[in-house]
C-alpha positions in Angstrom: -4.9 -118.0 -54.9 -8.7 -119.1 -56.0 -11.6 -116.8 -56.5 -13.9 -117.5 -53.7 -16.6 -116.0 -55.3 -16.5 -118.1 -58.1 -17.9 -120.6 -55.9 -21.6 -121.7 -54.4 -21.3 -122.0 -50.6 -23.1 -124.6 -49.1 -22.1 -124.6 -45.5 -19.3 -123.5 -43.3 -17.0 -125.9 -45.0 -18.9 -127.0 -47.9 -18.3 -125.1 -51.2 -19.7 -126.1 -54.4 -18.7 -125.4 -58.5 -21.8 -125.4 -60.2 -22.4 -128.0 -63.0 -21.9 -125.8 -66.3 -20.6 -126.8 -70.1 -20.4 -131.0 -70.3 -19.7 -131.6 -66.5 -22.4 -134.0 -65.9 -22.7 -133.1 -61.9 -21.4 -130.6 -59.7 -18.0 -130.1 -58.2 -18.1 -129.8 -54.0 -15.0 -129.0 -51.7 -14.6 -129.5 -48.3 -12.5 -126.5 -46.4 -12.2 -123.8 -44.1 -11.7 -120.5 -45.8 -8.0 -120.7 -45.7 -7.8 -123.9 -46.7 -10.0 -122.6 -49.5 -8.2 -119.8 -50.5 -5.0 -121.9 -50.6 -6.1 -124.8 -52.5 -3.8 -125.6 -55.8 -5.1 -124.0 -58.7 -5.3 -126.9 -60.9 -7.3 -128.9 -58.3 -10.5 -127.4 -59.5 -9.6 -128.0 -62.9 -8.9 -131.7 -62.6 -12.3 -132.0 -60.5 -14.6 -130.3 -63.0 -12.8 -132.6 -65.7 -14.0 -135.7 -63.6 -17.4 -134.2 -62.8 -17.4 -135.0 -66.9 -16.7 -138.4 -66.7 -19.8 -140.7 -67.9 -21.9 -142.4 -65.8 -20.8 -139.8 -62.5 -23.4 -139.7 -59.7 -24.4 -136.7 -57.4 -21.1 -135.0 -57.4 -17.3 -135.0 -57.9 -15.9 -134.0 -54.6 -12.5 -133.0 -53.2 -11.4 -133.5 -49.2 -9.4 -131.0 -47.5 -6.2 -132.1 -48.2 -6.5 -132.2 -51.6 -4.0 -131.2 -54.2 -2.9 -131.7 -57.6 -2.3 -135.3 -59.2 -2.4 -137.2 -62.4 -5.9 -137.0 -63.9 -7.9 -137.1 -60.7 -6.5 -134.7 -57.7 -5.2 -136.1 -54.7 -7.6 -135.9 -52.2 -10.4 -136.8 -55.0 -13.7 -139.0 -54.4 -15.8 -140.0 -57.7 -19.0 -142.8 -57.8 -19.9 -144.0 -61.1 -22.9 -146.1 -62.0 -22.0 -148.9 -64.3 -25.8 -149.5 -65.6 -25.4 -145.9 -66.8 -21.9 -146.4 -68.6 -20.1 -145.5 -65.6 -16.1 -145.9 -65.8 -13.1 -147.2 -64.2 -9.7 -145.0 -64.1 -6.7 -145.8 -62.7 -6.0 -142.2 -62.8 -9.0 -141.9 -60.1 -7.2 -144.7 -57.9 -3.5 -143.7 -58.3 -0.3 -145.8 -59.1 0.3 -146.4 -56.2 -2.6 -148.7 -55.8 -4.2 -149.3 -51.8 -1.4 -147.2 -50.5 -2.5 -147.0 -46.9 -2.1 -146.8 -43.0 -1.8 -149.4 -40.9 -1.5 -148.0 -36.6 -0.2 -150.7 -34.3 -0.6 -150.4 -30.5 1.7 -151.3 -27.8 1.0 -151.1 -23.7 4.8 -149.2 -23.2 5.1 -145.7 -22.6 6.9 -142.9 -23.7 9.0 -142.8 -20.4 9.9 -146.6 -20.9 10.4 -146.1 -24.9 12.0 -142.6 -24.8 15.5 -143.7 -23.4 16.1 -146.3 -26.2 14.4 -144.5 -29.3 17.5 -144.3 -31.2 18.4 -148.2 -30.7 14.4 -148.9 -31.5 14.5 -146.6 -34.5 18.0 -148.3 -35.6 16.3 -151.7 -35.6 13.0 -150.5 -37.1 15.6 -149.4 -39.8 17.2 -152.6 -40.2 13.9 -155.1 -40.2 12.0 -153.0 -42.5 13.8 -152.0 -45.9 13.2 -148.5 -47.3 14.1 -146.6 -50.3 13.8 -146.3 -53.8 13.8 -150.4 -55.2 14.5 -151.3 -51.7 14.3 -155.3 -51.4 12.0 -157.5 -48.8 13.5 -160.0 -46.8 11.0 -162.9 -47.9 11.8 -164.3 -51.1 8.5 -165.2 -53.1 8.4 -167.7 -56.0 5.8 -166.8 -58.9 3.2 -168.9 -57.7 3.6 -167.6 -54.2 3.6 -163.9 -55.6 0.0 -165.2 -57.6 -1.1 -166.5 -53.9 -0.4 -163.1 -52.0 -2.1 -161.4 -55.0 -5.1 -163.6 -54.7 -5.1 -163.7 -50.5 -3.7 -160.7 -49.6 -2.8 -160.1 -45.8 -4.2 -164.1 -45.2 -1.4 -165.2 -47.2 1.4 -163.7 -44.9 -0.9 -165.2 -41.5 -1.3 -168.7 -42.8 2.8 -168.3 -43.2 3.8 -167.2 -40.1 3.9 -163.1 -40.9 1.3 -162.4 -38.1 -1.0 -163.2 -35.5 -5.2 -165.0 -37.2 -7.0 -161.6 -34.9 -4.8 -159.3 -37.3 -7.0 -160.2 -40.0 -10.6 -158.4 -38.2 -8.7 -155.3 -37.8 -7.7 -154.8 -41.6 -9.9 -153.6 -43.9 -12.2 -155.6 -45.8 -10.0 -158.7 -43.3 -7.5 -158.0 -45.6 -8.4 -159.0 -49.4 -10.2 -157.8 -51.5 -12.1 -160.8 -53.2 -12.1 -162.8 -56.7 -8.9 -161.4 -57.7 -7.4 -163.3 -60.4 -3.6 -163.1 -60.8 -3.0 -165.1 -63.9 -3.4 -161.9 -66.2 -0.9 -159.6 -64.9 2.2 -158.6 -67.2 5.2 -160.0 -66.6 6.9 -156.4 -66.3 4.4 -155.6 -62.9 5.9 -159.5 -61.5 9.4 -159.1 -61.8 9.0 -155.2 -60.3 6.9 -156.5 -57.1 8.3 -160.5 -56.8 10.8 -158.7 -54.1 9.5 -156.3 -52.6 7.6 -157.7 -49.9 7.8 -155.9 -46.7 9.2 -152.9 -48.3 8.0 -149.5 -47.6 9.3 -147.3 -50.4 10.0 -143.8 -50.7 8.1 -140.6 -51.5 5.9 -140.1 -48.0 6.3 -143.4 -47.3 7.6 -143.6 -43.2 7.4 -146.0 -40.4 6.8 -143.7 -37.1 6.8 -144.3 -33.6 4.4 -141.8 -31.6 2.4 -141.4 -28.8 -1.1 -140.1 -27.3 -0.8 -137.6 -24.8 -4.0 -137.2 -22.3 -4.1 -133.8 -23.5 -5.2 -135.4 -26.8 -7.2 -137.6 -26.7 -10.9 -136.1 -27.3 -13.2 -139.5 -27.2 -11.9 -141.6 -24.1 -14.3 -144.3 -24.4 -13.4 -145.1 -28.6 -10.1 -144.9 -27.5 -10.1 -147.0 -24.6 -12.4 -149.4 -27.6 -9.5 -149.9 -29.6 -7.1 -150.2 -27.1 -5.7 -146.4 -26.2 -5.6 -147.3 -22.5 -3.4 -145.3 -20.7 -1.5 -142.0 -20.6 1.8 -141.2 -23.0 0.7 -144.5 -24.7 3.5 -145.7 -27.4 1.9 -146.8 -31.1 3.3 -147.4 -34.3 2.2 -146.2 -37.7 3.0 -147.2 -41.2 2.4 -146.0 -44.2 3.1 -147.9 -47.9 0.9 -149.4 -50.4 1.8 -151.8 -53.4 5.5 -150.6 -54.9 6.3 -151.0 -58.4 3.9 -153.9 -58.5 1.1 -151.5 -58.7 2.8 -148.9 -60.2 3.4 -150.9 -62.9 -0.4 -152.2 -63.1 -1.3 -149.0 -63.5 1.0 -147.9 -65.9 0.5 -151.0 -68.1 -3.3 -150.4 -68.1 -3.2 -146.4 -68.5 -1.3 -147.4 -71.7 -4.3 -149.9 -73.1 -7.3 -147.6 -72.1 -6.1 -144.6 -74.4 -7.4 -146.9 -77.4 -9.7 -148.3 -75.3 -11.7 -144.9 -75.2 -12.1 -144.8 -79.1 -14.1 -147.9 -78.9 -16.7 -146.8 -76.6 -16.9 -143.8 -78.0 -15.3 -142.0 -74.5 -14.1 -138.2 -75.0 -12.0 -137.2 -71.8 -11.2 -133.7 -71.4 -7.4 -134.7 -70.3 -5.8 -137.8 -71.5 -5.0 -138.9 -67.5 -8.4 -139.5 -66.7 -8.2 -142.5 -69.4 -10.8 -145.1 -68.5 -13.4 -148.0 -69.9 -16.6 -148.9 -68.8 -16.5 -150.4 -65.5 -19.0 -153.9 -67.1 -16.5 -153.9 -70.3 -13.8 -156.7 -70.2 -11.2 -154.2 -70.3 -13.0 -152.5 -67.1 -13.7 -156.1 -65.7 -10.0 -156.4 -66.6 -8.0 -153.7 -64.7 -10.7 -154.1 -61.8 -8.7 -157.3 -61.4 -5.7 -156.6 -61.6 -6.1 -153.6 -59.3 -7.4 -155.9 -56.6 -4.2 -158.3 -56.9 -2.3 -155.0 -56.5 -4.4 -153.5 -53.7 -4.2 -157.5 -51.8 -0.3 -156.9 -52.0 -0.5 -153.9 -50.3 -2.5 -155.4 -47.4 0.4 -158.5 -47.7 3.0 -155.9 -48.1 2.2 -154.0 -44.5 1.3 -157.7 -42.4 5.1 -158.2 -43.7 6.1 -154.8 -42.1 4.3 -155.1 -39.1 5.5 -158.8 -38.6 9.0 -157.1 -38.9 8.0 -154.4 -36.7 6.7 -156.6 -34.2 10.4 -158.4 -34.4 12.5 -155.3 -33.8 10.4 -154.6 -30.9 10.9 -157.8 -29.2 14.9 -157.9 -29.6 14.9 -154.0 -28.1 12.5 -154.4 -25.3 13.9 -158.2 -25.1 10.0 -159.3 -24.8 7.7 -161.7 -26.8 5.0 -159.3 -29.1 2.0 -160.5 -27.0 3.1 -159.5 -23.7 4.2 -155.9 -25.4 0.6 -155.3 -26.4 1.3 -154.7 -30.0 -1.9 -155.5 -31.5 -3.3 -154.0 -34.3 -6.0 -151.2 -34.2 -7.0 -150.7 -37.9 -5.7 -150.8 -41.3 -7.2 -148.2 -44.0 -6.7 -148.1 -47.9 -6.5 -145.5 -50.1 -6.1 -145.2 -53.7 -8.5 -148.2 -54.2 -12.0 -148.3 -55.8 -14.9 -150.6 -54.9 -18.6 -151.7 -55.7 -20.2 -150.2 -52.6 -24.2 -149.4 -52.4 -25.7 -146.0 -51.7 -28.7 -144.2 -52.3 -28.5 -141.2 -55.0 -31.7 -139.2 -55.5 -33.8 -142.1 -53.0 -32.6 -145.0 -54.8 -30.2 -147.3 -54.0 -27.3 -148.8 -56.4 -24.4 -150.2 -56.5 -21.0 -147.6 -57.4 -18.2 -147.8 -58.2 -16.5 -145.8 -56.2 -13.0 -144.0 -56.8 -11.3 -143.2 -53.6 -7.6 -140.8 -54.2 -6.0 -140.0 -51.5 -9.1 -140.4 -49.4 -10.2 -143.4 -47.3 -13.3 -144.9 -46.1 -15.1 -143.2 -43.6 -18.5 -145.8 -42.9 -20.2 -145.1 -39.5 -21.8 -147.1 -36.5 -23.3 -150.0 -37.7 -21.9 -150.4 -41.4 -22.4 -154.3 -42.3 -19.2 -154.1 -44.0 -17.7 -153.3 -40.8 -16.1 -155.9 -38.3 -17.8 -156.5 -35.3 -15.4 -155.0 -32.9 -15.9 -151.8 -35.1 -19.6 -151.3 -35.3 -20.3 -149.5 -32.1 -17.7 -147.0 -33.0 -17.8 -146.7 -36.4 -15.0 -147.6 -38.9 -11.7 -146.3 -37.6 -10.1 -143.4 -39.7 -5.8 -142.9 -39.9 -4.7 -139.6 -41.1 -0.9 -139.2 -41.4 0.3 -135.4 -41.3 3.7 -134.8 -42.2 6.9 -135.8 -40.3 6.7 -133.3 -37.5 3.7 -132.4 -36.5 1.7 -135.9 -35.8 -1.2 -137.7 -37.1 -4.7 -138.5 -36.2 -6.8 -141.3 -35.6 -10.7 -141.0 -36.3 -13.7 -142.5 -36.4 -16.3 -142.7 -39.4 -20.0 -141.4 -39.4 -23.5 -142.1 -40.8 -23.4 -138.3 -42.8 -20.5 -139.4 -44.7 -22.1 -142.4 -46.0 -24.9 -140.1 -46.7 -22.9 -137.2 -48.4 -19.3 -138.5 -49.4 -19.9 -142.1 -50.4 -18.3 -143.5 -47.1 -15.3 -140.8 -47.5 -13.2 -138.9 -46.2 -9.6 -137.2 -46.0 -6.5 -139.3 -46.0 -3.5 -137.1 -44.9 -2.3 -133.0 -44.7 -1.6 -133.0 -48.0 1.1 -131.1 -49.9 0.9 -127.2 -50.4 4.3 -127.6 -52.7 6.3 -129.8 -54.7 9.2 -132.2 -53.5 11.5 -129.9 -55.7 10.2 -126.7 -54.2 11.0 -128.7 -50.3 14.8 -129.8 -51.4 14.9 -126.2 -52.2 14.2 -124.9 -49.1 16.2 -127.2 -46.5 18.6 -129.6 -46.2 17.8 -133.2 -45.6 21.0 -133.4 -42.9 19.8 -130.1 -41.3 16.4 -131.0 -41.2 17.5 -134.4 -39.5 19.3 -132.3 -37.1 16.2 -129.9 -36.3 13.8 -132.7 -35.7 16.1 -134.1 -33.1 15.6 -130.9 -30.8 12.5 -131.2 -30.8 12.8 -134.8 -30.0 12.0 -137.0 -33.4 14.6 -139.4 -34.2 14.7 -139.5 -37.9 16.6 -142.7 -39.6 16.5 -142.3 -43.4 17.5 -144.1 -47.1 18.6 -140.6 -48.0 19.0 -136.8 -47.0 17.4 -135.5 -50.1 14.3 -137.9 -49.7 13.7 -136.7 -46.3 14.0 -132.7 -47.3 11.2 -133.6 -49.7 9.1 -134.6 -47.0 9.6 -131.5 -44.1 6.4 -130.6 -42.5 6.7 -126.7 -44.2 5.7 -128.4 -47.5 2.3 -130.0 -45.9 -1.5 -128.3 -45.4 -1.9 -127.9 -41.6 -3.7 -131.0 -40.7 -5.0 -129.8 -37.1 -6.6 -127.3 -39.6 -7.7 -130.6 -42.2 -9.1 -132.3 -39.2 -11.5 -129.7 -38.5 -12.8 -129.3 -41.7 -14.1 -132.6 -41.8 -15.2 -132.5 -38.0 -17.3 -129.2 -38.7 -19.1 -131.4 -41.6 -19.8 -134.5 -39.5 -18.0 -136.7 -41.9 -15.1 -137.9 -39.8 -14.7 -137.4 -35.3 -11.2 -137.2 -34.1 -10.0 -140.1 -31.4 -6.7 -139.0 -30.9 -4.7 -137.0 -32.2 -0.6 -138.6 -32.2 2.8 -136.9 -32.0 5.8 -138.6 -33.1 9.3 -139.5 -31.2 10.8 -141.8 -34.4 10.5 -142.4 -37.4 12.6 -144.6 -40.5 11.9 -142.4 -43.9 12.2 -144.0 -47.6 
């Protein structure tokens, strides 16, 4: 339980840890009081040990859903300047590097869809591997895993694993640019070479859900992107880059604990090790990160080709006339060279984003055109049970959070403390009555991911509402869903 008082408050949902001892900025939290007073201890300890990372600008800040991770929290947003010897971590970006959400629309209903969930489900199941070193079903050479490192989601179009209009709706079309393959150990090649099309385990899930009239709360964004009409069917996913980023991570967490010597770094916990952003060892994992953060984007095309598949043999219907296009796909656990102004100037930052995604508003260059009326769209997954929600970005968070904003519920305990609690089979069994048709790799995975062990997202939602940093579309309830 934290110390309120301990704490500057800014706003209603805007709480500050004043700069004090070698923190170079200020920490700032985003929460109702609850989720305030229920925030993981150690989260404002990791945050005020980034606020002393060099070359930090404005303020190390923390979404709602944030909890404990390795170095950085979860739920952790950080901008460094690199013409003032700011850093690159992958502790700030994760191991599982541009783990994201991808939401894919169809024009069926829940009526039509309903009736044959558990077939649809079953499919899903069999076209999209899951688990713990669960195999793809598209074999990649070297030199073609080096081309989806380097392309990213325009690799899987130009061979048949998607429609050319998937690439506008991805993030940054998919790829991140200039990355360059041809350094990356041969330990993070043979770990990814077969997973393509994977999605994992851990939170990982592929859910069918729909959009009740009763929430959809901006009719004319959601009609925008394609949220027509009423009990609409969509599809989420959620994955990033398997053991091919883990493994880039690991490999360059290992090289930047000497690293740090050398430019004379002092970190107040070994996790947050990290090199100047302009060094070559900064140039270097910058790199490779993209390569892994370009899988990611290859890695859910893949799935959503798949998807796309099991679809058609249920409903026994091409893709196209089903409607399944998609509506957005968001990164996070990815860090980029954006611009913004800090103190009325503008630079370029590097910009760590854990467990939190982009959030730009109307307009934003970077954006898509089909996007800049609306402002880029926003994908929170909650937990199994209780639904997700689909949002758009704002101007203020480009002014106050660097373009960010939440990226899920996030945990209130561990997967240990879960298994403890419930059984996976019984757990399967309760989400059934209340009509979610779970397929999973394994009971004990899905125990570790009951909705009891995840912040209350309606209440995660708000938070960033009440700040004007994100604006709910929709909010979406699941029917399915196939669980690592």
């Amino acid at each position: 339980m934290t110390d309120l008082k301990k704490l500057k408050r800014i706003s209603e949902v805007l709480w500050e840890m004043p700069q004090e001892g070698d923190m170079h900025v200020p920490a700032r939290f985003y929460g109702t009081d609850k989720i305030m007073r229920d925030m993981d201890d150690q989260v404002f300890k990791q945050i005020a040990n980034v606020a002393c990372l060099p070359g930090i600008q404005t303020a190390a800040l923390c979404m709602p859903d944030a909890h404990s991770g390795y170095g950085f929290p979860i739920g952790g947003v950080a901008a460094f300047d690199p013409e003032e010897g700011g850093i690159i971590s992958p502790g700030g970006i994760g191991f599982d590097i541009n783990c994201g959400m991808r939401l894919l629309k169809t024009n069926l209903t829940i009526k039509e869809v309903q009736p044959k969930i558990k077939e649809l489900v079953h499919q899903l199941f069999l076209n999209v591997p899951a688990g713990v070193g669960g195999e793809g079903n598209v074999a990649l050479t070297r030199e073609q895993l080096r081309q989806v490192s380097e392309q990213g989601a325009g690799w899987c179009v130009k061979n048949g694993y998607g429609w050319k209009q998937d690439l506008e709706r991805l993030e940054e079309y998919g790829c991140l640019k200039d990355a360059d393959a041809s350094k990356i150990s041969d330990r993070a090649i043979k770990r990814g070479i077969n997973q393509l099309g994977t999605l994992g385990s851990g939170n990982h899930y592929l859910e069918v859900q729909f959009a009740s009239p009763k929430n959809i709360f901006d009719e004319k964004i959601a009609k925008h992107f394609g949220i027509t009409h009423p009990d609409q069917i969509l599809v989420m996913v959620h994955c990033g880059s398997r053991g091919y980023g883990h493994q880039i991570c690991s490999d360059f967490l290992k090289d930047f604990e000497g690293v740090m010597a050398k430019y004379k770094i002092h970190v107040r916990d070994r996790e947050l090790a990290c090199a100047p952003f302009n060094s070559p060892e900064g140039q270097a994992y910058h790199n490779a990160m993209r390569c892994a953060a370009n899988f990611a984007f290859a890695n859910r095309q893949v799935i959503i080709h798949n998807v796309r598949s099991a679809f058609e043999k249920v409903f026994s219907k091409d893709a196209e006339s089903l409607g399944l296009d998609i509506i957005y796909d968001v990164a996070h656990n990815i860090a980029k060279l954006e611009k913004y102004k800090v103190d009325g100037k503008k630079k370029d930052l590097v910009v760590h984003r854990k467990g939190a995604t982009r959030s730009f508003g109307p307009g934003n260059p970077a954006l898509a055109k089909f996007y800049q009326e609306t402002g880029q769209p926003v994908i929170v997954g909650g937990s199994m049970e209780t639904g997700s929600y689909l949002l758009v970005g704002t101007k203020k968070a480009e002014e106050e959070t660097f373009g960010s904003t939440m990226h899920g519920s996030g945990r209130t305990m561990s997967r240990t403390q879960a298994k403890q609690m419930v059984k996976g089979d019984q757990l399967q069994k309760d989400m059934a009555k209340k009509g979610i048709y779970v397929e999973a790799t394994s009971f004990s995975g899905l125990a570790e991911e009951a909705g009891f062990a995840y912040k209350d997202i309606n209440e995660v939602i708000r938070t960033m509402e009440i700040a004007g940093i994100s604006k709910p579309v929709v909010q979406l309830k699941p029917i399915g869903n196939v669980k690592g």
